[in-house]
Wavefront OBJ file of the C-alpha trace (Angstrom):
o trace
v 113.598 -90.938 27.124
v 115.051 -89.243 30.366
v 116.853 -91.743 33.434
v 113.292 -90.670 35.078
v 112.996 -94.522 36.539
v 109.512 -96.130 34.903
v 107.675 -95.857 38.503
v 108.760 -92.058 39.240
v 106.027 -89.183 38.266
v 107.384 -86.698 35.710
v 107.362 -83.438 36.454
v 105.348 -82.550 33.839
v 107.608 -79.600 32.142
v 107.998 -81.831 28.928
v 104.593 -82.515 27.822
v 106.316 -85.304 25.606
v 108.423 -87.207 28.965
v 104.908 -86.884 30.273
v 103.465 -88.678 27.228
v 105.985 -91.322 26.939
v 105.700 -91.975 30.570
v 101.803 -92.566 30.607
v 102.251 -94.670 27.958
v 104.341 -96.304 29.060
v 101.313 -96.914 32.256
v 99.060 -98.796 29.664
v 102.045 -101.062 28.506
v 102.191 -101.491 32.549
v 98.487 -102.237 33.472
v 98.079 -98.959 35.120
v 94.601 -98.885 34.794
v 93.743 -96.952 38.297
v 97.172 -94.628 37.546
v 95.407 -93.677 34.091
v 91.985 -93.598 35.257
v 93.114 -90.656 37.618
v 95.069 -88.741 34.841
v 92.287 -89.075 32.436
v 90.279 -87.886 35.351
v 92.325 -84.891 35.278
v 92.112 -84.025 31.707
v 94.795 -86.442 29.956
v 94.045 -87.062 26.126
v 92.000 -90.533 26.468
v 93.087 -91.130 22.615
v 97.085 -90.121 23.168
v 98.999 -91.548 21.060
v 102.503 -92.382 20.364
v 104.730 -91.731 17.091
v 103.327 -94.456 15.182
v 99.764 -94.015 16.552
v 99.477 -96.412 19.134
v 96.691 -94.995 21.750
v 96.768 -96.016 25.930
v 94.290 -98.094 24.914
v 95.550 -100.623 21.953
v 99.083 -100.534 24.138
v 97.229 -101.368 26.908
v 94.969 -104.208 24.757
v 98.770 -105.531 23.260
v 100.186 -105.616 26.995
v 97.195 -107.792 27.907
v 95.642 -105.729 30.555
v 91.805 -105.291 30.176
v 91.461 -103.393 33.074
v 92.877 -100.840 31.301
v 90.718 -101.084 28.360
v 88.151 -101.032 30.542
v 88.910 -98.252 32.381
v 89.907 -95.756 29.291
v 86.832 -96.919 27.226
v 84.548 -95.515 29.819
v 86.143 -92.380 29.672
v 85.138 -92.199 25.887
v 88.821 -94.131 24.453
v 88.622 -95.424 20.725
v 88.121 -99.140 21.011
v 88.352 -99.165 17.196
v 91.071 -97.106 16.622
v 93.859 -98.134 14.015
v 97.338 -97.330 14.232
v 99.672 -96.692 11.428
v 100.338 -100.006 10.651
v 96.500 -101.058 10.091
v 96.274 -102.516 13.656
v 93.602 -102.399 16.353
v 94.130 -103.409 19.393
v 91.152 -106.731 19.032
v 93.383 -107.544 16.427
v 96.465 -107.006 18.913
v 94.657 -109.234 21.858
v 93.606 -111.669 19.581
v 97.366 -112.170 18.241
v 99.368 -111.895 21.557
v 96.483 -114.182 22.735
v 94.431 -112.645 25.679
v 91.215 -113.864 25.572
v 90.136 -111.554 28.422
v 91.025 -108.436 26.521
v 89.565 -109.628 23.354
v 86.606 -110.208 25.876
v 86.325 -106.894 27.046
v 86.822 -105.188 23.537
v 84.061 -107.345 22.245
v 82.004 -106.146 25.208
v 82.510 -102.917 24.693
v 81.402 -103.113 21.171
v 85.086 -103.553 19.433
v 84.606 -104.108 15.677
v 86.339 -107.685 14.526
v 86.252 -106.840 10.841
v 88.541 -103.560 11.267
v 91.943 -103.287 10.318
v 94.412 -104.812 8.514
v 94.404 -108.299 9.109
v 91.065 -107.880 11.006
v 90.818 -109.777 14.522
v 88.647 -112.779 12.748
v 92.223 -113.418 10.470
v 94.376 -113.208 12.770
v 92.165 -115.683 14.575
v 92.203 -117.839 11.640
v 95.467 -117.443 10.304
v 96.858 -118.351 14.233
v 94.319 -121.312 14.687
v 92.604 -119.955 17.508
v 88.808 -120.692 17.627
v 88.903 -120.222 21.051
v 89.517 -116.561 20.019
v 86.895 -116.399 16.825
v 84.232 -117.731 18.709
v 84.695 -114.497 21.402
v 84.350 -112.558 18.220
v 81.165 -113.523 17.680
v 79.830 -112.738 21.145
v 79.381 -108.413 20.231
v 76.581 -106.684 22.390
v 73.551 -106.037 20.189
l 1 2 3 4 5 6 7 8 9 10 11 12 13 14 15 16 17 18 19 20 21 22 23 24 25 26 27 28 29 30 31 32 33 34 35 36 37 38 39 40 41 42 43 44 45 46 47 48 49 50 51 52 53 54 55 56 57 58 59 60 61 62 63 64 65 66 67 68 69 70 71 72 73 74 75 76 77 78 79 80 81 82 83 84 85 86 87 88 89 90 91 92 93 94 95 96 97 98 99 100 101 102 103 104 105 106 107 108 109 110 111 112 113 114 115 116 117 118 119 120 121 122 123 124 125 126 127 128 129 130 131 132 133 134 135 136 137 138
C-alpha cells in the first residue's frame, strides 16, 4: 500500500489503493463512510486477495453497524472466504455477540463454512454465543 495515511481519501486513479483503502473502512467501523460509497456504486461484495468481503472484515473487526449497513445494500451475509470462513463464524470466534446478533437477524446461516459458527461456539465454550444462533428470523 501507498504512505496515503488510513484517514486520507484516495484519489481514485488506482482502482486497487481505492480497494485496499475501503477495506480497510470495514476493518475501521466505517459504516456511514461505506454506506455513501456503496451509495455511489462501490462493489457491496468487494473483496480482498483471499476473499474477504467489507462485510465479513467488517463482522471480524466487530462493527455491526457495518454489517448492517452493507447488508441492506444487498452484501453477502453468507459469503465464505478462501479459507472456509464466514464472517458469523468470524463474530462468533473474536466474540461479538452484537455482530453475531445482527448476522443472525439478517438471516446469517450458522451451519455454513468451515468450522460453522455453532463449532466454533462449541469448540470456544461460548453458549452465550450458540444460544444467539438459534434466534434466526423465520
Amino acid at each position: 500500500m501507498s504512505d496515503v495515511p488510513s484517514s486520507a481519501v484516495p484519489s481514485g486513479d488506482d482502482p486497487v489503493e481505492l480497494a485496499h483503502w475501503l477495506l480497510d473502512r470495514a476493518r475501521l467501523g466505517e459504516a456511514a463512510r461505506l454506506a455513501e460509497y456503496a451509495d455511489h456504486g462501490m462493489p457491496v461484495d468487494l473483496t480482498d486477495a483471499r476473499g474477504n468481503t467489507l462485510l465479513l472484515l467488517g463482522a471480524y473487526h466487530g462493527h455491526a453497524e457495518v454489517v448492517r449497513v452493507l447488508a441492506a445494500r444487498g452484501a453477502d451475509v453468507d459469503v465464505v472466504n478462501d479459507r472456509g470462513q464466514t464472517p458469523l463464524a468470524g463474530a462468533v470466534f473474536k466474540g461479538y455477540a452484537d455482530v453475531v446478533t445482527a448476522l443472525v437477524e439478517l438471516g446469517a446461516d450458522p451451519d455454513l463454512g468451515s468450522p460453522t459458527a455453532r463449532a466454533t461456539a462449541a469448540f470456544f465454550e461460548r453458549p452465550d454465543l450458540a444460544a444467539l444462533l438459534d434466534r434466526r428470523p423465520s
